[in-house]
VOPAGU-2260 file (C-alpha; in pm, 1 decimal, decimal comma):
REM VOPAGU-2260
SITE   aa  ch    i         X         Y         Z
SITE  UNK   A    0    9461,6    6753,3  -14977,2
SITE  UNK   A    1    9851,5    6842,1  -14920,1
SITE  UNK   A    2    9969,1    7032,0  -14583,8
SITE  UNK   A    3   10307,1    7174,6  -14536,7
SITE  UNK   A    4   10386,9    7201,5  -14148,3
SITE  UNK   A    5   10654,5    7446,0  -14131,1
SITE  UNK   A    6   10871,8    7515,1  -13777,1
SITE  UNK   A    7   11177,9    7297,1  -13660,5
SITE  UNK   A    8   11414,4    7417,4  -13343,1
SITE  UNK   A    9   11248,4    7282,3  -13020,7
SITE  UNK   A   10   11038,7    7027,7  -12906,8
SITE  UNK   A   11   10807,7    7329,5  -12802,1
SITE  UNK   A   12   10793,6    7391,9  -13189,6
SITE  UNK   A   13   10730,7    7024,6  -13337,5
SITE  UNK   A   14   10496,9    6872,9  -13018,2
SITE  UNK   A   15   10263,2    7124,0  -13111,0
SITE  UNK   A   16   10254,5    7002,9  -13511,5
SITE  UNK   A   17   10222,8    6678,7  -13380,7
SITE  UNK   A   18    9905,2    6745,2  -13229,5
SITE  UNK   A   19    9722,3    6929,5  -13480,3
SITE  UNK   A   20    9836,9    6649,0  -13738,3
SITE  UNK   A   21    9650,1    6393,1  -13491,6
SITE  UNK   A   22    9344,4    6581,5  -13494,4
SITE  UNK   A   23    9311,3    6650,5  -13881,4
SITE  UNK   A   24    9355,8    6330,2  -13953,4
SITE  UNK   A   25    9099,6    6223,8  -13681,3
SITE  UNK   A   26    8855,9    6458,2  -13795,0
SITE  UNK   A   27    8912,3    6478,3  -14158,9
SITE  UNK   A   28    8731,1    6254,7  -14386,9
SITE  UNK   A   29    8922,5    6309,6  -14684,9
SITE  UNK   A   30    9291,5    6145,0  -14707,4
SITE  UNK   A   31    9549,4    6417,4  -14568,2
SITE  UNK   A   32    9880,1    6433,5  -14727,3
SITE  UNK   A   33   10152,9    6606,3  -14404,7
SITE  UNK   A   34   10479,4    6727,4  -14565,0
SITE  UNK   A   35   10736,9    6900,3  -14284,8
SITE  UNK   A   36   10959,2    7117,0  -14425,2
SITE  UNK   A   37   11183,2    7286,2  -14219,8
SITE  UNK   A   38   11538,4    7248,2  -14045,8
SITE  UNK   A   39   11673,5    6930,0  -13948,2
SITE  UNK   A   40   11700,8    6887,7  -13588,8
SITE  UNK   A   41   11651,4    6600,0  -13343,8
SITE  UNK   A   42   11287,3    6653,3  -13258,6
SITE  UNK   A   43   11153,0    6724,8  -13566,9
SITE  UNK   A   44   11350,8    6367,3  -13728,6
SITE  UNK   A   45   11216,0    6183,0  -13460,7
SITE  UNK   A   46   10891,7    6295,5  -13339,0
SITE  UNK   A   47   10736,5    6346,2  -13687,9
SITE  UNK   A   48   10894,1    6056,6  -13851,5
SITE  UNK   A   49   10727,3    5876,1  -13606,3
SITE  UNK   A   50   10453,8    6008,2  -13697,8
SITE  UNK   A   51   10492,1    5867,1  -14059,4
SITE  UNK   A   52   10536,0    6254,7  -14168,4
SITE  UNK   A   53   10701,0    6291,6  -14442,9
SITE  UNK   A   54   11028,3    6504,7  -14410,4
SITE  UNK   A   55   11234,3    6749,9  -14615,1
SITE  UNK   A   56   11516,8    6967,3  -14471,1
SITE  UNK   A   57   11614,7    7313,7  -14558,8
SITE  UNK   A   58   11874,3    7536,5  -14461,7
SITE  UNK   A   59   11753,8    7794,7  -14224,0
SITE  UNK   A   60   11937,7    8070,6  -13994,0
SITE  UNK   A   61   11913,2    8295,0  -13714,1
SITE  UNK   A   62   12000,2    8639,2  -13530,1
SITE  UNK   A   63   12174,1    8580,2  -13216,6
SITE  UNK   A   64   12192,8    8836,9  -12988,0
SITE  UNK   A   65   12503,7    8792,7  -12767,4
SITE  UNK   A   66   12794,6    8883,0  -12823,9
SITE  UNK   A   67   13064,2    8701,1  -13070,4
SITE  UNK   A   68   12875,7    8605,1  -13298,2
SITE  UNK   A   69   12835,2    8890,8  -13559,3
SITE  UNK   A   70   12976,6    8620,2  -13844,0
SITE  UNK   A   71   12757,6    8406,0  -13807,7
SITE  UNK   A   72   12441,7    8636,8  -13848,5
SITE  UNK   A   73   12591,3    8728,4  -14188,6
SITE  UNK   A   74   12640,7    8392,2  -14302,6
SITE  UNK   A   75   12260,0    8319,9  -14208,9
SITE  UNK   A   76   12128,9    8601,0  -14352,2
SITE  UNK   A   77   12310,5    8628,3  -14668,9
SITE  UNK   A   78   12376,0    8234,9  -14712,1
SITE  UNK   A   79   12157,9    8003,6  -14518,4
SITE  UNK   A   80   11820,6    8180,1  -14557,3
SITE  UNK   A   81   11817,5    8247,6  -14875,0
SITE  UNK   A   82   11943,7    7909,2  -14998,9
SITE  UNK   A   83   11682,3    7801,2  -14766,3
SITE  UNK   A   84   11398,8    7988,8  -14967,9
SITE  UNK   A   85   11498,3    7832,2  -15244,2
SITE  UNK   A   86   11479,4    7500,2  -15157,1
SITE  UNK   A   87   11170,4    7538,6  -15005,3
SITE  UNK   A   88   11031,9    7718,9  -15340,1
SITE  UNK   A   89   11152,9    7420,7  -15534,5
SITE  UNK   A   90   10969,2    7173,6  -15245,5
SITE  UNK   A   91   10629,3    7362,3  -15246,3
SITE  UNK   A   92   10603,2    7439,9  -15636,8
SITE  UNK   A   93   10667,4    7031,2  -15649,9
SITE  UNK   A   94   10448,0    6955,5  -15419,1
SITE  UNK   A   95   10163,4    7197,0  -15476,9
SITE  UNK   A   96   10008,9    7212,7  -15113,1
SITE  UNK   A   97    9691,5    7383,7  -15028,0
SITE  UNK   A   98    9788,1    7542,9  -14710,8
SITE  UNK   A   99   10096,3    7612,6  -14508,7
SITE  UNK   A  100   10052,0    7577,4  -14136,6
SITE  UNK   A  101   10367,1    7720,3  -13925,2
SITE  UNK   A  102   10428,7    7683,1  -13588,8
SITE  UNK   A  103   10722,0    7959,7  -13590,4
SITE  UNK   A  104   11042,0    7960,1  -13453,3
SITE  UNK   A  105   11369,8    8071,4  -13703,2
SITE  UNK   A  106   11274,9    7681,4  -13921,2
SITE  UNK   A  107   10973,4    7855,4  -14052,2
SITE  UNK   A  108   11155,0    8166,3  -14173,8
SITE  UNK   A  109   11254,6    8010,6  -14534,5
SITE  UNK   A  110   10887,9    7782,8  -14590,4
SITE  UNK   A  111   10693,2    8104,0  -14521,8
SITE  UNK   A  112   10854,9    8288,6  -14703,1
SITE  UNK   A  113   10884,8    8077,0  -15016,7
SITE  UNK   A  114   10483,5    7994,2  -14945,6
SITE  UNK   A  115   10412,2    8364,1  -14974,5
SITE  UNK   A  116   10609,3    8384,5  -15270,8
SITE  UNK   A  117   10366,0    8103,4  -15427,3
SITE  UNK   A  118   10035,7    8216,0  -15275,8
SITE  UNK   A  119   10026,3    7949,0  -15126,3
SITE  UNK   A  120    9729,6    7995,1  -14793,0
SITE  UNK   A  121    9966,9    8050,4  -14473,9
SITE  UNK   A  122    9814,0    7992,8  -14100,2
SITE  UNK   A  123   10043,2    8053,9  -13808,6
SITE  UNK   A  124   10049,2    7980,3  -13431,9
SITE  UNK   A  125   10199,6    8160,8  -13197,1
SITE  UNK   A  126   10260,2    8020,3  -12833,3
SITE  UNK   A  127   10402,6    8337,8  -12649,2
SITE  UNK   A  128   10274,3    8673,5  -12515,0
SITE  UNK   A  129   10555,5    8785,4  -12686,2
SITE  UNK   A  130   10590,2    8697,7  -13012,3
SITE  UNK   A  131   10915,7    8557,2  -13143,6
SITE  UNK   A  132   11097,5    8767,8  -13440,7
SITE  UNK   A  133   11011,9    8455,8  -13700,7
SITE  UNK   A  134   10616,3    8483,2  -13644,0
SITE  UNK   A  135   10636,6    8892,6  -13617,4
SITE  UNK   A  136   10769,8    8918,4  -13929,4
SITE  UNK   A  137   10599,6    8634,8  -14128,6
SITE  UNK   A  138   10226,2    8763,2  -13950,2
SITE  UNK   A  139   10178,1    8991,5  -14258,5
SITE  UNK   A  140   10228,1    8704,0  -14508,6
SITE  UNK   A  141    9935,5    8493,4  -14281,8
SITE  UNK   A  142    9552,0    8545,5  -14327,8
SITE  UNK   A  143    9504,6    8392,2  -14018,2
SITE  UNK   A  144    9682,4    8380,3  -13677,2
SITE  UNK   A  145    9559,7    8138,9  -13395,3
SITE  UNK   A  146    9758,2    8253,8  -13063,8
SITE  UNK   A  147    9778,6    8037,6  -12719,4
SITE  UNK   A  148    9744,0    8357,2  -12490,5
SITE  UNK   A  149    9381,0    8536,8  -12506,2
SITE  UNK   A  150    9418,8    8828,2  -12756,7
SITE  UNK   A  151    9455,7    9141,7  -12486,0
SITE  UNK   A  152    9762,3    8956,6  -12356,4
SITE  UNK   A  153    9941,5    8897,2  -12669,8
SITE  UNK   A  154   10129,4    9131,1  -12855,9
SITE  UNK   A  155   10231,6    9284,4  -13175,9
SITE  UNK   A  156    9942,4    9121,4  -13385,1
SITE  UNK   A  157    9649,1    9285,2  -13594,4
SITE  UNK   A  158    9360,6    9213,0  -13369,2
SITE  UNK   A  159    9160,8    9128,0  -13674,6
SITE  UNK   A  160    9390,9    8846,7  -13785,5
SITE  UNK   A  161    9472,8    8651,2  -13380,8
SITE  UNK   A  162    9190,9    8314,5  -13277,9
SITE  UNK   A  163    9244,1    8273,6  -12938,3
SITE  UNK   A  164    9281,0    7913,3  -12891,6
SITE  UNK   A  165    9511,6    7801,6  -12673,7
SITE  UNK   A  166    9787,2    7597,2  -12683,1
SITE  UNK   A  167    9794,3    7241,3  -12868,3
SITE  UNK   A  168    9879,7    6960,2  -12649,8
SITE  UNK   A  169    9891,7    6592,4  -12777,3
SITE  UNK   A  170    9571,4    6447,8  -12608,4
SITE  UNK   A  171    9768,7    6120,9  -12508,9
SITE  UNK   A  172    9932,7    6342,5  -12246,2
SITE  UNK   A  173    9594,3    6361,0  -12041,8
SITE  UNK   A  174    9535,5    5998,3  -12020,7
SITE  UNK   A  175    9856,5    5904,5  -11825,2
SITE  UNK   A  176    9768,8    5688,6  -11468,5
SITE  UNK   A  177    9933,1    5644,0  -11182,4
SITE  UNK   A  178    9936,2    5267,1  -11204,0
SITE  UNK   A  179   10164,5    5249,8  -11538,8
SITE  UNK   A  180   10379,3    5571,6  -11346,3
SITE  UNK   A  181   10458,0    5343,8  -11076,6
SITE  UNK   A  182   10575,2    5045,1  -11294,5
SITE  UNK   A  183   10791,7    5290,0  -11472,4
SITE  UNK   A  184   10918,3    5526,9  -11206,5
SITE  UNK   A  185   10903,2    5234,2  -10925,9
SITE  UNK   A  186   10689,3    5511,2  -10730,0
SITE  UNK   A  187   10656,2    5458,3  -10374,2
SITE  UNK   A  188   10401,6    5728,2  -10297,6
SITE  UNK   A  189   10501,8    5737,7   -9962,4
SITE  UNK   A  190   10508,1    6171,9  -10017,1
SITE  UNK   A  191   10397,4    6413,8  -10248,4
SITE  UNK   A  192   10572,0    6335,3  -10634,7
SITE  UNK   A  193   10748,4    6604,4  -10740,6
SITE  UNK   A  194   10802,1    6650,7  -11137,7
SITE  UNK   A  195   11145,4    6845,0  -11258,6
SITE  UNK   A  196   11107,1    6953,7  -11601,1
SITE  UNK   A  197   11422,0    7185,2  -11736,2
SITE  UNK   A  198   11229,6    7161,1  -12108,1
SITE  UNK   A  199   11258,9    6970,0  -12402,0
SITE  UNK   A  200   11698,4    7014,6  -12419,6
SITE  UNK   A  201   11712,5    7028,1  -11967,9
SITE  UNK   A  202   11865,0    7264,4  -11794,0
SITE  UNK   A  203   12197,3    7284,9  -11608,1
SITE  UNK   A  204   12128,1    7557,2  -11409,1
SITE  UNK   A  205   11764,1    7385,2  -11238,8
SITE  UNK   A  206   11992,6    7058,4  -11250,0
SITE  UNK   A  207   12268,2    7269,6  -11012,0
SITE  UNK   A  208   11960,5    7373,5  -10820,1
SITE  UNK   A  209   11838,0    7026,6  -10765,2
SITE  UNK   A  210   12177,7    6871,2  -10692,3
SITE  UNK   A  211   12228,9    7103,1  -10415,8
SITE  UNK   A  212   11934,7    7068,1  -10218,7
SITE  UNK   A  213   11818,6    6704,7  -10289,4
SITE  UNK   A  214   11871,8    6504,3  -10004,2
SITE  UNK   A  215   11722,5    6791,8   -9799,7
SITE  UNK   A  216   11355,9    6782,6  -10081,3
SITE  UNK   A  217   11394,8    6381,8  -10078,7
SITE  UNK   A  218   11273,8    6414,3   -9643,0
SITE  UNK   A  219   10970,8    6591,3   -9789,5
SITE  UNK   A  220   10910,9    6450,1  -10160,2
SITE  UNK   A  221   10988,6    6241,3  -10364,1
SITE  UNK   A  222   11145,6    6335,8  -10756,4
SITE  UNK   A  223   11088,4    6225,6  -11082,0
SITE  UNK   A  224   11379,8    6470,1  -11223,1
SITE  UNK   A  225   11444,4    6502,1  -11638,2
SITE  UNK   A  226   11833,9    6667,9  -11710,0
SITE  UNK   A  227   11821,4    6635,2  -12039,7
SITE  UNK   A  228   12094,9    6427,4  -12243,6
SITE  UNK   A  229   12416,2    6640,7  -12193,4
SITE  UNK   A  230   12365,6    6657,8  -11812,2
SITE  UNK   A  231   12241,6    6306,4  -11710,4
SITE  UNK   A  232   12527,6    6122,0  -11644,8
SITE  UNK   A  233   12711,7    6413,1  -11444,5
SITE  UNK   A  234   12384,8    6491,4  -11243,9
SITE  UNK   A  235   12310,8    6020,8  -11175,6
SITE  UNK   A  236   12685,9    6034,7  -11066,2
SITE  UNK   A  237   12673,0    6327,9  -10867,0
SITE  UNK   A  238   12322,7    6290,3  -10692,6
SITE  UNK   A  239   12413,4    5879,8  -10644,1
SITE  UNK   A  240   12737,6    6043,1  -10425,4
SITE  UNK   A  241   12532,8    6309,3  -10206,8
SITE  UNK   A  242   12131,6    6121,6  -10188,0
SITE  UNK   A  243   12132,7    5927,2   -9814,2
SITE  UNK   A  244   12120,0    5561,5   -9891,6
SITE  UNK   A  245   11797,7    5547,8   -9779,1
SITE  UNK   A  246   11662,9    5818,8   -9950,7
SITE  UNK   A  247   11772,4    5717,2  -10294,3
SITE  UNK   A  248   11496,1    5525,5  -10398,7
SITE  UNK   A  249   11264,9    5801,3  -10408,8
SITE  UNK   A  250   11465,3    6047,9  -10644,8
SITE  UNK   A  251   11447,0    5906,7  -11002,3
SITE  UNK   A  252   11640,7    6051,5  -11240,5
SITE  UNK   A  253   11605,1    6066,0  -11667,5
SITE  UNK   A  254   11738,1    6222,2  -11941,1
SITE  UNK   A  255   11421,4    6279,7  -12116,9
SITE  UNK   A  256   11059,4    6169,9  -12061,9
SITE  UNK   A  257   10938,5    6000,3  -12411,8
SITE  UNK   A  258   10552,5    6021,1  -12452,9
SITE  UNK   A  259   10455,2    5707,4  -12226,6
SITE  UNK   A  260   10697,6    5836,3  -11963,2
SITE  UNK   A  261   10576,8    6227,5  -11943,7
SITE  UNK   A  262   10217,8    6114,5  -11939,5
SITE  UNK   A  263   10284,1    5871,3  -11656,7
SITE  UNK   A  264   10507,7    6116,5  -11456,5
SITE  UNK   A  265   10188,0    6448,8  -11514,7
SITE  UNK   A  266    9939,9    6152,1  -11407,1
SITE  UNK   A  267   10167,4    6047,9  -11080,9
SITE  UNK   A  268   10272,1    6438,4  -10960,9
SITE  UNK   A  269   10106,1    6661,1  -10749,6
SITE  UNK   A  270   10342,0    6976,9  -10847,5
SITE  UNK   A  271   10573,9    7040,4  -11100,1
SITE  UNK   A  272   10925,3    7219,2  -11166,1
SITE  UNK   A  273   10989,5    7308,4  -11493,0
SITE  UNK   A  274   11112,3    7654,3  -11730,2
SITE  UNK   A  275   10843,2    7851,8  -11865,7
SITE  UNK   A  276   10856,6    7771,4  -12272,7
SITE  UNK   A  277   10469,9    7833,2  -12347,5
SITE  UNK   A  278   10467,7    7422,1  -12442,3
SITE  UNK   A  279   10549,1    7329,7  -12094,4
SITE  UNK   A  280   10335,8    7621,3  -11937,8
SITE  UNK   A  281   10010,4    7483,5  -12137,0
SITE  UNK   A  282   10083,2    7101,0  -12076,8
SITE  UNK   A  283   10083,6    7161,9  -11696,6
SITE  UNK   A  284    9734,7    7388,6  -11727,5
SITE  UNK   A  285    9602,0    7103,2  -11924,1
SITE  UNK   A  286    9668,3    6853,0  -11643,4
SITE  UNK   A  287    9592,6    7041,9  -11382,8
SITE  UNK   A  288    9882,3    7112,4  -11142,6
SITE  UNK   A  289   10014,1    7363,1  -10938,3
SITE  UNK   A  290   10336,3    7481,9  -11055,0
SITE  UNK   A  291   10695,8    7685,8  -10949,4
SITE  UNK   A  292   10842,1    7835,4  -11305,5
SITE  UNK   A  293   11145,5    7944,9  -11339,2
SITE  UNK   A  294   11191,0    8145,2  -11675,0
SITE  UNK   A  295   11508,1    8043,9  -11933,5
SITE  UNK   A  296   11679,7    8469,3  -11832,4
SITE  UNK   A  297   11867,9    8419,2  -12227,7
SITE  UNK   A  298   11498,5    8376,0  -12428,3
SITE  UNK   A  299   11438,1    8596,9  -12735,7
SITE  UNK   A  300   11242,3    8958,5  -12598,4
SITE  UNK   A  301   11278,8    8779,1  -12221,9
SITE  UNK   A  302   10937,7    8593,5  -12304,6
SITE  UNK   A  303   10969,1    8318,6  -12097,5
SITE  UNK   A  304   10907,5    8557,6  -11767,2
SITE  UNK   A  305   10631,1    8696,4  -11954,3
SITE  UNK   A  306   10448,8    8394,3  -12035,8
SITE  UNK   A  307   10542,2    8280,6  -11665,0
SITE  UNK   A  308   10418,4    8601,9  -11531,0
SITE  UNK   A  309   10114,8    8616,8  -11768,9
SITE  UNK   A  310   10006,4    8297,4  -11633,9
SITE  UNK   A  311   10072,2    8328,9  -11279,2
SITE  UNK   A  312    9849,8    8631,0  -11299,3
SITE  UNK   A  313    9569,2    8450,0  -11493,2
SITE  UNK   A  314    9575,3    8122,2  -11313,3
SITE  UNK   A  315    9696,8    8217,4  -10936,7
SITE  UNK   A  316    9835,9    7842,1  -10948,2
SITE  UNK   A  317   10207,4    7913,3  -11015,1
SITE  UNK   A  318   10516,4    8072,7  -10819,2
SITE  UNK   A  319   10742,7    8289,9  -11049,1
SITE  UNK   A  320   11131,5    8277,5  -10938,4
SITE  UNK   A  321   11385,7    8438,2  -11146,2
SITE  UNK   A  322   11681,0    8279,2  -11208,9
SITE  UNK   A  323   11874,0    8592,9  -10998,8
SITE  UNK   A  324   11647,3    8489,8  -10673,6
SITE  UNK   A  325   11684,3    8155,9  -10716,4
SITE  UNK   A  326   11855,5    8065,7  -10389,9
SITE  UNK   A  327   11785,1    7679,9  -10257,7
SITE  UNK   A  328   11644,4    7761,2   -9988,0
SITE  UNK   A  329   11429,2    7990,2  -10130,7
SITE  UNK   A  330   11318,7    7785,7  -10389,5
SITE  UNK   A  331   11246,2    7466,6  -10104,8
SITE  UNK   A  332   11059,5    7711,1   -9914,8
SITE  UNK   A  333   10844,6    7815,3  -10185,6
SITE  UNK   A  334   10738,5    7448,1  -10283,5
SITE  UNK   A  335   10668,0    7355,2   -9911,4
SITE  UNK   A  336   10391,4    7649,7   -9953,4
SITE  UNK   A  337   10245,1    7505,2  -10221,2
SITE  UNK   A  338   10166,3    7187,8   -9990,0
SITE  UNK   A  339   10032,8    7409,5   -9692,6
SITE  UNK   A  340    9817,8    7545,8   -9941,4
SITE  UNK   A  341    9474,0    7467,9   -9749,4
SITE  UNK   A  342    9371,2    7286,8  -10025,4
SITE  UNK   A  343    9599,0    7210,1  -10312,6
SITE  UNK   A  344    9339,0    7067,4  -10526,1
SITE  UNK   A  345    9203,6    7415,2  -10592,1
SITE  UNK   A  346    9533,3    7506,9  -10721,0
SITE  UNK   A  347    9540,4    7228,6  -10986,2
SITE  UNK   A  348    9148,3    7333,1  -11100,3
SITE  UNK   A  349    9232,2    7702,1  -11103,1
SITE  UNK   A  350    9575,9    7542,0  -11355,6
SITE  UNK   A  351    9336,6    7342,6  -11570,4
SITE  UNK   A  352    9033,4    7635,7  -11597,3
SITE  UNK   A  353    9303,7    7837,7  -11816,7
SITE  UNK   A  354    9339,1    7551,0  -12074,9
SITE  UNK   A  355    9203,2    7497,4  -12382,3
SITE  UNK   A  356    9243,8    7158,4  -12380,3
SITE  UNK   A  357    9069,8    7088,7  -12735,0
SITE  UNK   A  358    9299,4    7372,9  -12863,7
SITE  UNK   A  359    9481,0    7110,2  -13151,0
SITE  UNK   A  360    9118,8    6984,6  -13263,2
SITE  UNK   A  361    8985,4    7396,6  -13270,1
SITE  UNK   A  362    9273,0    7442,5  -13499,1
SITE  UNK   A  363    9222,4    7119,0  -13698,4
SITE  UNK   A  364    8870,9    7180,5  -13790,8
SITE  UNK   A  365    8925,6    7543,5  -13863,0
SITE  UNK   A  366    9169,7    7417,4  -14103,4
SITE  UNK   A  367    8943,4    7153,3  -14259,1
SITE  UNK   A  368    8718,4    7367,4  -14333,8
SITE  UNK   A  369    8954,8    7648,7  -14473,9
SITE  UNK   A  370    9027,7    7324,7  -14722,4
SITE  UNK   A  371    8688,5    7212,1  -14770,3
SITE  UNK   A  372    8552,6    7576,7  -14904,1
């Protein structure tokens, strides 16, 4: 049996392929053939690569919505996505697979599409309340549509067509331990561990945040902080200049987390920090932490406050701060109520009762059995 998995922008896009490729070929018991075909980007090269996925690139493009950029919309639409459906019609009618599953995201635009054009069997997943422009428009060309948020949140979609079942997470992400987190992170555990996530590419503007008010957090907790690639050295030099000398072994500070490192850091925190991209939203439900999220202001339809707000409401175990009230010492004063929280365990159960933490294997087996009929 052959499998496109179609999607490509952000690690919130490819983690999520990488999980449901785990569980069919856990659960399936005939051989599984995984073909990604999308755009080629960082996370998709690396993480499903690793995965011994096989990999072929199309172009793809986008619509940007601010401003300056009017040229480049035209050369997407009338250049890069349509030379993207056709390579992606040459790729499928070559390989002949039995199903497409896409995760979304402007990478899926050109496989879909070609897919359709083939009648070839297309599955989608959408992670958002909102759902991006790439799934709205490619939800008529699915037959099926599995969604992360239940049904009566999510928008836009048939009813008839949306299977609420959660987001996938990679299951090696729940069996992280505080042992291997303090050989990594050289943990004291002296305080509560506090876990700075600014998403799979960091963020500048949580890294400003952070740099501000760090030695005054590091009296209270102590950091495991991620500040992505572009940021890291300016935010090590920076922080190495202002942290107290005896305070700076208890901030630790990475670019990014690989798998061994995020699952030791979830395993060692008691709260975490992060943006609100539905990936990182459903990982920190699955482990079972209180959270403060602080929504990306510049995502598509603003959905990053909406899945933040969606989930705050659902879970009562996150604090919402837009970026516009996000002062530090409103944001330290926020996190210090988490910890007077009368009992902060509660928090992390009411986190974990939202997740569907089998959510990759539900959509595995679905699709098994879509093949096996």
């Amino acid at each position: 049996m052959k499998i496109i998995l179609a999607g490509g922008g952000t690690g919130g896009h490819t983690f999520p392929l990488v999980a449901v490729s785990r569980e069919i070929k856990k659960h399936s018991l005939d051989s599984i053939d995984f073909l990604y075909l999308g755009p080629k980007d960082k996370f998709a090269s690396h993480f499903l690569e690793k995965e011994a996925i096989k990999t072929n690139y199309c172009r793809a493009g986008k619509m940007r919505r601010y401003r300056g950029t009017f040229l480049e919309n035209l050369l997407d639409i009338f250049f890069n996505i349509p030379i993207g459906v056709i390579q992606s019609f040459l790729t499928i009618f070559f390989y002949a697979p039995d199903i497409i599953f896409s995760k979304g995201g402007y990478g899926s635009i050109p496989p879909v599409i070609a897919g359709m054009l083939l009648g070839v069997p297309i599955v989608l997943h959408e992670s958002d309340v909102i759902p991006g422009k790439a799934n709205r428009m490619l939800s008529s060309f699915s037959f099926k549509i599995y969604v992360a948020f239940p049904e009566k949140e999510t928008a836009y979609f048939p009813l008839e067509k949306m299977i609420y079942v959660g987001n996938p997470v990679r299951e090696s992400l729940l069996n992280g331990s505080q042992n291997k987190a303090k050989e990594i992170f050289n943990l004291s555990f002296k305080k509560p561990t506090v876990l700075i996530l600014g998403g799979s590419q960091g963020s500048i503007r949580i890294n400003e945040l952070i740099m501000q008010i760090a030695p005054e957090m590091l009296k209270f907790f102590e950091i495991i902080h991620q500040t992505g690639y572009e940021d890291f050295e300016r935010i090590k030099s920076q922080t190495s200049a202002l942290i107290p000398s005896e305070l700076k072994s208890e901030y630790h500070v990475f670019p990014f987390l690989n798998e061994e490192e995020i699952k030791s850091a979830y395993a060692a925190c008691d709260a975490i920090v992060a943006r609100a991209g539905a990936g990182t939203i459903f990982e920190i439900s699955a482990i079972g932490r209180p959270s403060i999220l602080i929504p990306l202001p510049e995502s598509a339809q603003n959905h990053q406050l909406k899945n933040a707000l969606t989930y705050a409401k659902l879970t009562g175990a996150a604090i919402v701060i837009e970026e516009k009230n996000l002062t530090p010492n409103f944001f330290l004063a926020k996190l210090k109520n988490i910890f007077q929280f009368k009992n902060i365990k509660e928090l992390g159960n009411r986190a974990k009762q939202f997740s569907t933490q089998n959510s990759a294997e539900i959509i595995a087996k679905d699709i098994i059995n879509f093949l096996e009929s």
